[in-house]
Each structure stands twice: as C-alpha cells, then as structure tokens.
N, C-alpha and C positions, 0 to 999 in steps of 0.2 A: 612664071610661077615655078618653084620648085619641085622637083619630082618628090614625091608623094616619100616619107618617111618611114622604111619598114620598123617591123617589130625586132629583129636580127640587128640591125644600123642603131635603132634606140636604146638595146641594151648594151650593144658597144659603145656610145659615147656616155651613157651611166657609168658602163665597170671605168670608162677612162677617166672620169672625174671623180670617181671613188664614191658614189653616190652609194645609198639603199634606198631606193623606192617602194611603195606599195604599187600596185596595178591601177587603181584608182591616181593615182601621182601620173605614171606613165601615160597612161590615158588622158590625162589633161596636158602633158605636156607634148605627147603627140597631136592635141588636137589645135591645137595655136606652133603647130609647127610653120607653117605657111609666115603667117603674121610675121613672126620671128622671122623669119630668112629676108620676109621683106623690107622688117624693119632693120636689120643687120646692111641688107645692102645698098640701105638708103643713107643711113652713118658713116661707112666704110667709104668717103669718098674725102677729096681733099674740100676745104671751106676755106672761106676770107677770116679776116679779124671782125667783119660783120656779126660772124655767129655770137661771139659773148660781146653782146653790147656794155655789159659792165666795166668792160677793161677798154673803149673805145671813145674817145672825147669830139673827135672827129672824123671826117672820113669822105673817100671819093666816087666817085660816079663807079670808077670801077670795084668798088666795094661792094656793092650791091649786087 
C-alpha cells in the first residue's frame, strides 16, 4: 500500500500540473489516492502482444 498522501505533497503535485482545485476536488482526489497508486503500478509493467488482442491473429503458449 502507499503511504498515505499528505495535504503539503497534494498541493505540490496540483501547483505542478498547473491545476486550480476547489477543496472539495482535492478531497476526492486524495481519497482514491490509494486506488490510483495501485492501479498506476499494476500498468507500469512490461506485457505480451496478448494485451491488445485486436492487433493479434495468433499466438503461443508463451503469450499468455
């Protein structure tokens, strides 16, 4: 699990993305901070040609 998101660290990556939030914005986007980190580093990894099957006509054992 990620360490927990302060309020100091969440206005710094607002001012970095040039963002204007309301506190209500901040507050939702702190509270699915978790989700986020885990979905970031569940993406962030290498895949087969499995992943888009649209672009795949066939494929091997080690594909999957």
């Amino acid at each position: 699990m990620p360490p927990e998101l302060t309020d100091q660290a969440l206005d710094y990556l607002i001012a970095r993305a040039g963002l204007s939030l309301t506190e209500a914005q901040k507050a939702d986007l702190k509270s699915v901070h978790a989700q986020l980190s885990e979905m970031a580093r569940r993406v962030r990894k290498p895949r087969g040609r499995m992943t888009e099957l649209a672009h795949v006509y066939n494929f091997t054992e080690e594909d999957l």
